[in-house]
TORTIVO-756072 format. One record per residue (C-alpha): residue in one letter; x, z, y. Coordinates in nm, 2 decimals, always signed. Each point is the difference from the previous one (the first is absolute). Layout:
R  rest       X       Z       Y
R     A       X       Z       Y
...
% end
This chain:
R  rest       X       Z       Y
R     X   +1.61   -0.07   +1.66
R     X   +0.09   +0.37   -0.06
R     X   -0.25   +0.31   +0.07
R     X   +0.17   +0.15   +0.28
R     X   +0.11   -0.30   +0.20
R     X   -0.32   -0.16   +0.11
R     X   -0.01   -0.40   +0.23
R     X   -0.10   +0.04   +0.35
R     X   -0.27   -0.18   -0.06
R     X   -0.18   +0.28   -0.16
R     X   -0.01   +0.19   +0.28
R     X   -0.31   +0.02   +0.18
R     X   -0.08   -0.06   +0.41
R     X   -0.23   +0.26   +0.17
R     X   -0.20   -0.17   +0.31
R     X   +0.27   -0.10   +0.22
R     X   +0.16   -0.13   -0.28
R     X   +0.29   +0.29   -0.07
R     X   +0.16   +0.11   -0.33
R     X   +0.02   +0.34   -0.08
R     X   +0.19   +0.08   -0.33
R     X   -0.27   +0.27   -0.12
R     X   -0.30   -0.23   +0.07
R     X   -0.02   -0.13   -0.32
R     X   -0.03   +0.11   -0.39
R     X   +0.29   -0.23   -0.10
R     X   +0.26   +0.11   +0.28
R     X   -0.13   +0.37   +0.05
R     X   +0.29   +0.14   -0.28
R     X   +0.28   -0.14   -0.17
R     X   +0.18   +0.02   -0.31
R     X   -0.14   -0.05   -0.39
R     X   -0.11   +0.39   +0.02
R     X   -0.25   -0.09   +0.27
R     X   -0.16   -0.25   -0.23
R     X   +0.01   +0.20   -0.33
R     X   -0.14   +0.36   +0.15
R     X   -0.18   -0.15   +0.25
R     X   -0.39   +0.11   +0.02
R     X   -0.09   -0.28   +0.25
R     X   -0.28   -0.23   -0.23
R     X   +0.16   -0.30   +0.20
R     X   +0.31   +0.04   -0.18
R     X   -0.10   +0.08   -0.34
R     X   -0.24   -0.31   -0.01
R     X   +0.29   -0.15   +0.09
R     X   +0.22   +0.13   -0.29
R     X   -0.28   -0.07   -0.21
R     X   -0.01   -0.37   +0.10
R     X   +0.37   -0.03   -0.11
R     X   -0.04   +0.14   -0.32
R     X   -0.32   -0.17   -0.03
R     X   +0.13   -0.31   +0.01
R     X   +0.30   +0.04   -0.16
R     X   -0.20   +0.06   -0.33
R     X   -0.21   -0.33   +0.09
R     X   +0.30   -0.21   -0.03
R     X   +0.10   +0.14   -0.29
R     X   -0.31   -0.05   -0.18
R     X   +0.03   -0.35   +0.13
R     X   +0.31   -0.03   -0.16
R     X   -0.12   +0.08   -0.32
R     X   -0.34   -0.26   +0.06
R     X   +0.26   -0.24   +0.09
R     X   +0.22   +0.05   -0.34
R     X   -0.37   -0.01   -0.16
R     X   -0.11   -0.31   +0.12
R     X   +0.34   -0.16   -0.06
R     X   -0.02   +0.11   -0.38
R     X   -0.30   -0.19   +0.00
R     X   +0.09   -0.32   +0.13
R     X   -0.01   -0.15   -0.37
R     X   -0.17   +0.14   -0.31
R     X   +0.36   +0.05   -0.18
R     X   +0.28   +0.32   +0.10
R     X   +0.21   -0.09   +0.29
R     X   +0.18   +0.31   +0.05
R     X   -0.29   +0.28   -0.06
R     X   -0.06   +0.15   -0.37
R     X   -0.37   +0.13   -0.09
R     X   +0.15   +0.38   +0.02
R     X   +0.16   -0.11   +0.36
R     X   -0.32   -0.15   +0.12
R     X   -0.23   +0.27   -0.09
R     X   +0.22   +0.25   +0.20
R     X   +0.02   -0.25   +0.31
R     X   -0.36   -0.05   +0.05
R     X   -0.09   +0.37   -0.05
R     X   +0.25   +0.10   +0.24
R     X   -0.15   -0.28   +0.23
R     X   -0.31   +0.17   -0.03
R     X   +0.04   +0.33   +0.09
R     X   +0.24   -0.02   +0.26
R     X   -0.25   -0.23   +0.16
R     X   -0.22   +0.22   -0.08
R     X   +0.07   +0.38   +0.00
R     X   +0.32   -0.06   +0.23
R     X   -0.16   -0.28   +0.28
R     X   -0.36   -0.09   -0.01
R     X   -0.15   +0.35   -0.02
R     X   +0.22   +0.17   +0.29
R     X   -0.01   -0.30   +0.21
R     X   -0.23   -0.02   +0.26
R     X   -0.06   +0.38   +0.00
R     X   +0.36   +0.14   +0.01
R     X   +0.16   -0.22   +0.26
R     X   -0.27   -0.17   +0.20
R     X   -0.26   +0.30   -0.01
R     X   +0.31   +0.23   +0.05
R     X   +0.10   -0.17   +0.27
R     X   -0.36   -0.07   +0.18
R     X   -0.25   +0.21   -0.09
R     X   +0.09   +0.29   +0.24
R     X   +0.07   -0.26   +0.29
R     X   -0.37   -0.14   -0.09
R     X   -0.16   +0.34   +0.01
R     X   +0.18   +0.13   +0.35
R     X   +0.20   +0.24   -0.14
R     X   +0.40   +0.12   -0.06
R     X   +0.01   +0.02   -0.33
R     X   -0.16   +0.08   -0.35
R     X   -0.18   +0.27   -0.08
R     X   +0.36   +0.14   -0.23
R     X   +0.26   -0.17   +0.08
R     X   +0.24   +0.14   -0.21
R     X   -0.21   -0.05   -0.29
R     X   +0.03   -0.36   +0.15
R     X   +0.32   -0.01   -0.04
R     X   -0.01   +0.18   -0.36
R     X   -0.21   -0.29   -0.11
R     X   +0.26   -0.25   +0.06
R     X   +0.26   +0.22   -0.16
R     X   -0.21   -0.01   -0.29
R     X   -0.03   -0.38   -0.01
R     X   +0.37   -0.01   +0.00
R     X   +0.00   +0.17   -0.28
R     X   -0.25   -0.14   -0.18
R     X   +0.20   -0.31   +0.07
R     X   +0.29   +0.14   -0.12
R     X   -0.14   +0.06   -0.35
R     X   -0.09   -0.34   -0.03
R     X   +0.31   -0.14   +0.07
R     X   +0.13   +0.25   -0.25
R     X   -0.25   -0.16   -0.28
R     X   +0.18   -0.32   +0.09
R     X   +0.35   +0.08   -0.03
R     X   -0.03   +0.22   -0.31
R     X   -0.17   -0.22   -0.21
R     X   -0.27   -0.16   +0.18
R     X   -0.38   -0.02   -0.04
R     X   -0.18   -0.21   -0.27
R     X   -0.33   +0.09   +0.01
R     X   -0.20   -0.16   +0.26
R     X   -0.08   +0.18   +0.35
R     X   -0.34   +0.15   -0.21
R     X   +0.21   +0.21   -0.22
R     X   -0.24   -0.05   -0.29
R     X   -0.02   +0.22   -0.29
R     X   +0.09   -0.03   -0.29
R     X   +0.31   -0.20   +0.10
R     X   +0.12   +0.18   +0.27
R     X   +0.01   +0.31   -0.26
R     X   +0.23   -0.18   -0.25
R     X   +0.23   -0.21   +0.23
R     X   +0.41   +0.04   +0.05
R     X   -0.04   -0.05   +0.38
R     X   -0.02   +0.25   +0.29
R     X   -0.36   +0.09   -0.01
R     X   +0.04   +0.34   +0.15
R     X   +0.28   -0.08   +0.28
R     X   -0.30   -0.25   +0.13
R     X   -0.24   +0.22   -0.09
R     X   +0.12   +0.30   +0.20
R     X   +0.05   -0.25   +0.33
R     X   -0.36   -0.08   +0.00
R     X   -0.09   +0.36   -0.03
R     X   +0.24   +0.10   +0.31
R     X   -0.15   -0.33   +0.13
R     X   -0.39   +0.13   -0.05
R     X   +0.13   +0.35   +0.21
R     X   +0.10   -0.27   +0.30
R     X   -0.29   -0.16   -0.03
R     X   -0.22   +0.29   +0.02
R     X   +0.20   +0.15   +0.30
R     X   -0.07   -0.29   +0.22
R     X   -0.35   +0.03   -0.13
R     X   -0.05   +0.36   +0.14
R     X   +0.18   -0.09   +0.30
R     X   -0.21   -0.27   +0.10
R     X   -0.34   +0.17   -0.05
R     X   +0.08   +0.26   +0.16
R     X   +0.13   -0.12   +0.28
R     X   -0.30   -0.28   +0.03
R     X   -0.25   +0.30   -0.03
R     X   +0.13   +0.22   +0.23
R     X   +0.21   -0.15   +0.25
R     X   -0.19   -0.30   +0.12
R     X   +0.01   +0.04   +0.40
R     X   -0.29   +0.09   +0.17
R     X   -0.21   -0.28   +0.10
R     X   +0.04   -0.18   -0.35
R     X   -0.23   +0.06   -0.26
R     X   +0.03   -0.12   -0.33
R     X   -0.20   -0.31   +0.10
R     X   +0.26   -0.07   +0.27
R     X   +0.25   +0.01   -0.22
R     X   +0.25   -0.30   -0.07
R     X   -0.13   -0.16   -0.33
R     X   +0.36   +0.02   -0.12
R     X   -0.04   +0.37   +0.06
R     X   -0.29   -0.03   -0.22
R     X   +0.14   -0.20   -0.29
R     X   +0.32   +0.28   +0.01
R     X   -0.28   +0.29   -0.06
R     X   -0.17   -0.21   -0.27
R     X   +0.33   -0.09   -0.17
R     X   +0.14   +0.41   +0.03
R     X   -0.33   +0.18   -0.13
R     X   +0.09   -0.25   -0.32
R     X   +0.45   +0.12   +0.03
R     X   -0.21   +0.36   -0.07
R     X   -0.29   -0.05   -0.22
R     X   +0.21   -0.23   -0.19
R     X   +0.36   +0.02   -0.07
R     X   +0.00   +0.35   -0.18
R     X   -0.18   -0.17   -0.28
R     X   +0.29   -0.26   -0.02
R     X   +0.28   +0.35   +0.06
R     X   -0.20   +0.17   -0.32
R     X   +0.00   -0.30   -0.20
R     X   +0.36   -0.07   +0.05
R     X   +0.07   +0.36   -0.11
R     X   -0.21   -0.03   -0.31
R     X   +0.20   -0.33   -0.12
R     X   +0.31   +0.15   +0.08
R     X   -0.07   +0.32   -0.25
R     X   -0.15   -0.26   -0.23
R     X   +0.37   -0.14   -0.02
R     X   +0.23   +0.29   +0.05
R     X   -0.23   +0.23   -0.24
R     X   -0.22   -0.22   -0.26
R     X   -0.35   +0.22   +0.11
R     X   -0.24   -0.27   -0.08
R     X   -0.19   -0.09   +0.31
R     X   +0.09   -0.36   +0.03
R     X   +0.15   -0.13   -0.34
R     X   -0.21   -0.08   -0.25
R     X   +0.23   +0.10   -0.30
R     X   -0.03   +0.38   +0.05
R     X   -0.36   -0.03   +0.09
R     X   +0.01   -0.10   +0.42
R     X   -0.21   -0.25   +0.12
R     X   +0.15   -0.30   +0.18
R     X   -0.33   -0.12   +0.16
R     X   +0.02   +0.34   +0.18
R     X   +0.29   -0.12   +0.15
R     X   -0.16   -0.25   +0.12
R     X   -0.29   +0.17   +0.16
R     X   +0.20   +0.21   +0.19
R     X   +0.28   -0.22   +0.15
R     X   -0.31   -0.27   +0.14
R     X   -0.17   +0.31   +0.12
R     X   +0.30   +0.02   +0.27
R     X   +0.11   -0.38   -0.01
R     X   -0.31   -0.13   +0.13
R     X   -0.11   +0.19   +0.23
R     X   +0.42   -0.06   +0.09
R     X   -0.10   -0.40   +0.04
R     X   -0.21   +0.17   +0.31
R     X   +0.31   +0.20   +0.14
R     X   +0.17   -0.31   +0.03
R     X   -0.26   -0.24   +0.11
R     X   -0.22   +0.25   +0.23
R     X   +0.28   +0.04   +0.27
R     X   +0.07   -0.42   +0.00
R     X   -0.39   +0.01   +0.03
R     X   +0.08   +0.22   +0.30
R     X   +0.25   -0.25   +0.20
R     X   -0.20   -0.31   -0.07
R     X   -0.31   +0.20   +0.19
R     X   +0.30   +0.08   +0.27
R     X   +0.17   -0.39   +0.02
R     X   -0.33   -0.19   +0.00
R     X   -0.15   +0.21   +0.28
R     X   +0.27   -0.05   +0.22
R     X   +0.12   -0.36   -0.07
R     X   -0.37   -0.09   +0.06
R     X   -0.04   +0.22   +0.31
R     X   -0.33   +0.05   -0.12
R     X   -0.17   +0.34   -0.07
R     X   +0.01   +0.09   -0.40
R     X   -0.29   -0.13   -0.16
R     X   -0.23   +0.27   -0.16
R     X   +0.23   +0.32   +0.06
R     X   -0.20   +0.22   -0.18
R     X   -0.05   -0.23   -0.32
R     X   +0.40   -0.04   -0.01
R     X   +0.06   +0.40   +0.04
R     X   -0.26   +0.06   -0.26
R     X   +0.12   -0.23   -0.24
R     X   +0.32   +0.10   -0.01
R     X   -0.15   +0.37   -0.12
R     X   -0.20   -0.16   -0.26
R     X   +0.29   -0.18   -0.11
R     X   +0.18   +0.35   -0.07
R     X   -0.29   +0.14   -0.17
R     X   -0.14   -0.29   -0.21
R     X   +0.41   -0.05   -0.10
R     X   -0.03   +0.29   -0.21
R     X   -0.24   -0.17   -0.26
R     X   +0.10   -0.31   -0.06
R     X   +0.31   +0.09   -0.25
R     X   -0.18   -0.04   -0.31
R     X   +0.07   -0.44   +0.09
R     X   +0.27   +0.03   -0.09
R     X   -0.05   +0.06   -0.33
R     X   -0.28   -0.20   -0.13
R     X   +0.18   -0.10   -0.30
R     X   +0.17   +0.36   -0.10
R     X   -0.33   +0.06   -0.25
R     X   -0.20   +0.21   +0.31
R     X   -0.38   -0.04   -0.07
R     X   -0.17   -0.24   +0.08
R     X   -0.24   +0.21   +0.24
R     X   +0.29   +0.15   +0.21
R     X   +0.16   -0.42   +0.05
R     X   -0.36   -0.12   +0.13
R     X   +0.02   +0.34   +0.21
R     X   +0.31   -0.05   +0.13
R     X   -0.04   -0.34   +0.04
R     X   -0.29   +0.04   +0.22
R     X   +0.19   +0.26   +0.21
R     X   +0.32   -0.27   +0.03
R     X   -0.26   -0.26   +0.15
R     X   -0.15   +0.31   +0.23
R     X   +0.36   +0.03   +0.14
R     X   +0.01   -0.33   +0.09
R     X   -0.26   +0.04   +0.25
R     X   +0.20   +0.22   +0.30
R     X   +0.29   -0.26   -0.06
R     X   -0.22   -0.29   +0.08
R     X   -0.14   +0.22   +0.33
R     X   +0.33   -0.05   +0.15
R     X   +0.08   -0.38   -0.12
R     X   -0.33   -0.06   +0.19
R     X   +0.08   +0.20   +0.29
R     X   +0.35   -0.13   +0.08
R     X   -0.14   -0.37   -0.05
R     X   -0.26   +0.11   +0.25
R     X   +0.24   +0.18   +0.26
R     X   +0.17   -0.32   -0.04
R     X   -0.34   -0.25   +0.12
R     X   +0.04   -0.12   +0.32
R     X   +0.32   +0.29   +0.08
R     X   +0.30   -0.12   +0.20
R     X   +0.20   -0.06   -0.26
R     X   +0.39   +0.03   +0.04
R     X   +0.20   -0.08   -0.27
R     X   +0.34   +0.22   +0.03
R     X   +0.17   +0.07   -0.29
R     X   -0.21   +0.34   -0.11
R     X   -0.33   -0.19   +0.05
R     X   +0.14   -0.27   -0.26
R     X   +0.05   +0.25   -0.26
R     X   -0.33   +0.16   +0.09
R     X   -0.16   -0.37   -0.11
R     X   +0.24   -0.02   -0.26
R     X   -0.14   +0.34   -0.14
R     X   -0.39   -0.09   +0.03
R     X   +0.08   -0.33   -0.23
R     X   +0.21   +0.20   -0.21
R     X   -0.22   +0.26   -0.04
R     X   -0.28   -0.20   -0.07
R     X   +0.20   -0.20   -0.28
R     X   +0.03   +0.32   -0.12
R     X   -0.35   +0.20   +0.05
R     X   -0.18   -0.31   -0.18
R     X   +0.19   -0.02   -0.29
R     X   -0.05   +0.35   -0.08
R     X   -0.35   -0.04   -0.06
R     X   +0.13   -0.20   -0.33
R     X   +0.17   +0.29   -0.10
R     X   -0.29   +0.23   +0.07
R     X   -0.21   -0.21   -0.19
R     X   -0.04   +0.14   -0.39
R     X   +0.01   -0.40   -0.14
R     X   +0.25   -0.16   +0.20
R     X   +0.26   +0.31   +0.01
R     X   +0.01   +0.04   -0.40
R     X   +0.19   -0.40   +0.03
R     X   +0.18   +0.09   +0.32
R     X   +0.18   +0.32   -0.09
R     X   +0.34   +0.03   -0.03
R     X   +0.07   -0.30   +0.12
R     X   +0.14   -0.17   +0.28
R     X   -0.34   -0.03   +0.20
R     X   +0.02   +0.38   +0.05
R     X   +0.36   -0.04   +0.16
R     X   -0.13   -0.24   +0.18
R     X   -0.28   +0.21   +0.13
R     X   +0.18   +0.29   +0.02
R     X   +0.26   -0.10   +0.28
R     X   -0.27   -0.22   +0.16
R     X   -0.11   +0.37   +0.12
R     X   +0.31   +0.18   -0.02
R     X   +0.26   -0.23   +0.14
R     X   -0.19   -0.23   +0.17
R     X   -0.21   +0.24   +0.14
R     X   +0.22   +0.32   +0.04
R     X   +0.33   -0.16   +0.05
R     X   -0.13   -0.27   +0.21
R     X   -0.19   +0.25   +0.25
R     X   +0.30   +0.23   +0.00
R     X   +0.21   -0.30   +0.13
R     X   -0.27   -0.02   +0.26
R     X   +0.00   +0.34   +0.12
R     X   +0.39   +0.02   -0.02
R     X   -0.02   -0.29   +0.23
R     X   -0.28   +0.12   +0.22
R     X   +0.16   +0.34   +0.08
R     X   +0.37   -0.08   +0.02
R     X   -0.01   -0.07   +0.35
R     X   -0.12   +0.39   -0.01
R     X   +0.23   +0.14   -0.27
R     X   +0.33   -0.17   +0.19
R     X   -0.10   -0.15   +0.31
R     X   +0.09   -0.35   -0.06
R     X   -0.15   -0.30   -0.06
R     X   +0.09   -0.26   -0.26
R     X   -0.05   -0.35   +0.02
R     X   -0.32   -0.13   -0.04
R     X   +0.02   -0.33   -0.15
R     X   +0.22   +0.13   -0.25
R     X   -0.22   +0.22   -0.10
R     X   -0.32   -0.23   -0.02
R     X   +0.28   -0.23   -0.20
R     X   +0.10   +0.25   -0.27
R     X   -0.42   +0.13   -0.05
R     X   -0.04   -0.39   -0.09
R     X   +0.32   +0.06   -0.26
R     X   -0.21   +0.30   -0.16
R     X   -0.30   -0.14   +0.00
R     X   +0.07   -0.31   -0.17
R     X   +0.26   +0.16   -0.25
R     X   -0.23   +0.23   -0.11
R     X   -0.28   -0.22   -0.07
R     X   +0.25   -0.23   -0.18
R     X   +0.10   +0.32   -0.18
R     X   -0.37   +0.13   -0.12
R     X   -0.26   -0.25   -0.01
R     X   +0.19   -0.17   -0.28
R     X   +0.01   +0.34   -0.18
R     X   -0.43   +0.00   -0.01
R     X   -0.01   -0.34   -0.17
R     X   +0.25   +0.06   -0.24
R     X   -0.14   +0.34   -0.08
R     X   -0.34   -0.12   -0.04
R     X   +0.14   -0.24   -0.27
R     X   +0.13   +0.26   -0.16
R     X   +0.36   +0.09   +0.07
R     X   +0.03   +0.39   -0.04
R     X   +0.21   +0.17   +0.23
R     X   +0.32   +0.20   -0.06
R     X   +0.11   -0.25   -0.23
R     X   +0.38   -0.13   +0.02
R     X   -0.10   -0.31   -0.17
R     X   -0.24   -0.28   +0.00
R     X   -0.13   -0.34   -0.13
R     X   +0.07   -0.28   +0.18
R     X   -0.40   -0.04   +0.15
R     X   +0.13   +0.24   +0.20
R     X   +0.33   -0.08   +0.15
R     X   -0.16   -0.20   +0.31
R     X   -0.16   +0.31   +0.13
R     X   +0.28   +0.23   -0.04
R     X   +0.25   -0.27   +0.15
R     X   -0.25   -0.01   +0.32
R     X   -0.02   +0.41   -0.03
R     X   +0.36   +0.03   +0.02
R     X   +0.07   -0.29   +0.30
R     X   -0.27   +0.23   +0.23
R     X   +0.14   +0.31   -0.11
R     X   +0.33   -0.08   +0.17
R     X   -0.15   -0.21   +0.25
R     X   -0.20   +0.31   +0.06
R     X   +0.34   +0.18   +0.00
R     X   +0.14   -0.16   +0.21
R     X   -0.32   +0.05   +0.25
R     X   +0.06   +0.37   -0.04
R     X   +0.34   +0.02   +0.09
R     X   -0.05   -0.25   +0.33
R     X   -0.26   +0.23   +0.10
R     X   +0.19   +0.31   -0.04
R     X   +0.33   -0.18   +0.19
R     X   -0.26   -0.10   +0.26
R     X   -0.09   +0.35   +0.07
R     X   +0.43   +0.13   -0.05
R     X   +0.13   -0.21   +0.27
R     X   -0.23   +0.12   +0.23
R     X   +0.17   +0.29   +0.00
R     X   +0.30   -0.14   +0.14
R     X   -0.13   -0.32   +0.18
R     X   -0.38   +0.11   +0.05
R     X   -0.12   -0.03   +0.36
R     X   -0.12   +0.36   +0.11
R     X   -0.39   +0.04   -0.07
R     X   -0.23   +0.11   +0.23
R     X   -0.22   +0.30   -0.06
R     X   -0.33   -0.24   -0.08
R     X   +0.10   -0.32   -0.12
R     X   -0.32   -0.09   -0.20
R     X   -0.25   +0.17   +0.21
R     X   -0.11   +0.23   -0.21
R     X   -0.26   +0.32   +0.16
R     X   +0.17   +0.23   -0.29
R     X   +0.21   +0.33   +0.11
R     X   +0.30   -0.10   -0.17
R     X   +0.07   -0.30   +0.27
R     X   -0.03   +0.31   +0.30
R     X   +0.34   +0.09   +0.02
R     X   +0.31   -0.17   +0.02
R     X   +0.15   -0.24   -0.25
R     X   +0.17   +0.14   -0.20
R     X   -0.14   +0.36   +0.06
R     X   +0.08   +0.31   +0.11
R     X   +0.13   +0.22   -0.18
R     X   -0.34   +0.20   +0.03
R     X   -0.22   -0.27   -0.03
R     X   -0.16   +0.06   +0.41
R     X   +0.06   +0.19   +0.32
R     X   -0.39   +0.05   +0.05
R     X   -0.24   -0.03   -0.23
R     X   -0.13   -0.38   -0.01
R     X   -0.41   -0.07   +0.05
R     X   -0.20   -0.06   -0.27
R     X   -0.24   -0.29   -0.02
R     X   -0.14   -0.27   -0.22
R     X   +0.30   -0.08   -0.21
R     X   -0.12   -0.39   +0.01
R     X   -0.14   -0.04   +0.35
R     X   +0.26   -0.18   +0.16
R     X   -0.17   -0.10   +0.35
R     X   +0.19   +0.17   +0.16
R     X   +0.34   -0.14   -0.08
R     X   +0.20   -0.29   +0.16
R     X   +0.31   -0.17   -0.02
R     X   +0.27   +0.09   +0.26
R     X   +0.29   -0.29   +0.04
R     X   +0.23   +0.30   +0.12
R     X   -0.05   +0.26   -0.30
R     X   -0.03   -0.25   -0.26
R     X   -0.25   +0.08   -0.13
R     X   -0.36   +0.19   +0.02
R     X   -0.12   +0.24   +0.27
R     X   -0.26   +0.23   +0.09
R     X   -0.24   -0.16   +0.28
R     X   +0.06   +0.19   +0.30
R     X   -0.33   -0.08   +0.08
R     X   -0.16   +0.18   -0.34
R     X   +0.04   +0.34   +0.15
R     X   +0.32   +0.06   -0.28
R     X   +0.33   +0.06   +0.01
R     X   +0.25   -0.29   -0.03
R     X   +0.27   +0.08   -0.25
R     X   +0.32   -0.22   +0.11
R     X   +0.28   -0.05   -0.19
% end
């Protein structure tokens, strides 16, 4: 489908059911100048969600050459140089390219100001400068690849990453343009959360996605200038030999160390707070059941930012630190636990005796919580002095690791794509499909990881292109999940696609949901709303019912509110 020549089926009714060709974001200009200079946060989270997820497939490609590989213990068409450059390219495209932007570049782009009342952003154009910098950012990266690739892990650790052939400073220089992107969304998003919230909503009637954006931005600004510096300082370390980093003319490599963790953890929050965000959103909703313990769940999602800042020191228990500062920061890695657990318990009890509806975002929402927990629990292993001295570097940490990451980022991103795509494009997809293809992902990546903690806890150290044969069964049941997993990934995305062109058109409320975003048309205006929309409890949702005609949810004439129709 090209930019400028949009289906029908995206354009949107007003009451008595009329199209008008400027009612909606997607139909209201034409031509690929409209998208790339437009201002409109609709359309740039949009943009973002295409190059978004172009970089997820191909980091999948390059998991899915990784798994391959290790089908068997022996070469199949990998060597060890080969290998080390796929699964470090793997790794931060995931990473610096997907899991980080996520969430907050195309699903807070595109909500967040619908969620608050509002038009816009507080600076759209540096909206829109953001995105430009991703792009180039991504740009670099796929530089690094084509000119020689990448060999030393997504880390970057020093003293390698001094001494190697590869493209260190092409990928170095993306994730510094990348850390500017990341910052400008921050800004953006606190400052339009502290000062354009309508009047009526204070900040504890505020969506809890809302609050999980604000959490997850304060840490884009605190944050991500530590990672910009740090880049900076390895790439003079390579281009000019001044003896920060490298141990030969007097650097410290540890250093390293101390300052990439101080960003990277306190990164595992950017990704995860925002998922942490749409779960809080999906459960409500598909449980029509008031949120559990609002205030505990907005709370904890600011002591998740804060506490994130001190826990970087776990992951380096076994670089020589003292043994005073691992018991500290072990103690603090267990403290962090604590907000995550809030919200596990809170979602389980939003859920208790709820009205359960199992449409295709709910089921990743479950998905997520089981995921998540996987993931959450065996952390405290690795926070634990005794147990993470056997565990590290080995495949029980990339187990753990996309427990949280992947099936907890990438699995509530799914969720939230499919929650608000009936928003973004005003169509709906097919349900069963859907529900089919979260079964897919659930079960391939469970056949994927769990495998990876036993073998890890035996031993098997990761990043290795070859293995003994002890090992071979779990890899062989890693690699049929990872494509099983694939393939669950691409059905959902094709699920979502051919909407687009077969999708029935979607109603304004079509999960019942007492957020702003579902008061206005599907897909919205090109403004967002012709009068400002009223602002009440977020998760109250008494005064919604179903109407046959729209489709989907209404406003109770007898409430004393509006109806918004379709």
């Amino acid at each position: 489908m090209s930019v400028g020549a949009t289906p029908d089926r995206f354009q949107a009714a007003d009451a008595g059911g009329h199209h008008d060709r400027e009612d909606n974001y997607l139909l209201a200009s034409s031509g690929i100048g409209s998208w790339l200079f437009t201002l409109d946060h609709k359309r740039i989270g949009v943009m973002y969600l295409v190059g978004i997820m172009a970089s997820f497939f191909l980091g999948g490609i390059f998991a899915l050459v990784l798994r391959a590989e290790l089908f068997t213990g022996q070469k199949l068409f990998l060597s060890e140089d080969a290998y080390n450059q796929m699964f470090t390219l793997h790794g931060a495209v995931m990473t610096f390219l997907f899991i980080i932007p996520s969430i907050p570049a195309a699903l807070g782009n595109f909500v967040l100001p619908m969620m608050l009342g509002q038009k816009d952003v507080a600076f759209p154009r540096m909206n829109l400068a953001s995105f430009y910098l991703w792009v180039i950012g991504a740009i670099f990266f796929l530089a690094a690849i084509i000119f020689g690739g990448l060999d030393t892990g997504w880390t970057f650790y020093t003293p390698y990453s001094v001494t190697t052939n590869t493209r260190v400073i092409l990928a170095l220089l993306g994730v510094f343009v990348l850390g500017f992107s990341s910052i400008f969304t921050g800004l953006n998003f606190v400052v339009t959360i502290n000062t354009m919230r309508p009047h009526g909503m204070t900040w504890f009637k505020m969506p809890l996605f809302l609050w999980a954006t604000y959490a997850t931005a304060i840490i884009q600004l605190l944050a991500t200038p530590v990672l910009g510096i740090t880049g900076l300082l390895l790439i003079a370390e390579r281009a000019l030999r001044i003896g920060i980093f490298d141990p030969e003319i007097g650097g410290d490599p540890v250093l390293f160390q101390h300052f990439f963790w101080f960003y990277s953890h306190p990164a595992v929050y950017i990704m995860i707070l925002p998922a942490m965000g749409i779960i809080s959103e999906l459960v409500a909703v598909f449980s029509r059941k008031h949120i559990f313990g609002y205030r505990f769940i907005a709370y904890s999602s600011i002591a998740i930012a804060l506490l994130g800042f001190l826990v970087w020191g776990h992951h380096m228990f076994v670089s020589g630190q003292s043994q005073l500062a691992a018991v500290v920061f072990s103690g603090l890695t267990f403290s962090v636990s604590i907000p995550s657990a809030i919200k596990v318990f809170n979602w389980t009890s939003t859920m208790y005796k709820g009205s359960i509806s199992l449409a295709t975002p709910m089921c990743y929402a479950l998905a997520f919580i089981f995921l998540f927990t996987i993931g959450g629990l065996t952390g405290l292993f690795l926070g634990a002095l005794a147990t993470d001295v056997q565990l590290h570097d080995t495949y029980f940490v990339v187990a753990h690791f996309h427990y949280v990451m992947m099936g907890g980022t990438l699995v509530a991103f799914v969720g939230g794509l499919y929650y608000w795509w009936p928003k973004m494009f005003g169509v709906m997809y097919n349900e069963n499909a859907g529900r089919f293809f979260s079964l897919i992902v659930f079960l391939g990546f469970n056949l994927t990881f769990f495998p990876q903690f036993i073998m890890g806890s035996r031993g098997m150290p990761r990043r290795y292109a070859r293995y003994v044969d002890e090992f071979q069964i779990y890899h062989q049941l890693s690699t049929m999940g990872a494509f099983l997993l694939g393939i669950g990934m691409v059905g959902a995305i094709a699920v979502l696609i051919y909407s687009l062109y077969r999708g029935k058109k979607a109603p304004a409320n079509p999960w019942g949901a007492n957020t702003l975003e579902w008061m206005c048309s599907s897909p919205p205006p090109l403004h967002n709303f012709e009068t400002p929309p009223p602002v009440g409890d977020p998760y109250d949702y008494s005064n919604l019912r179903y109407d046959e005609r729209e489709g989907g949810y209404v406003v109770d004439p007898g409430s004393g509110k509006k109806t918004y129709s379709h």
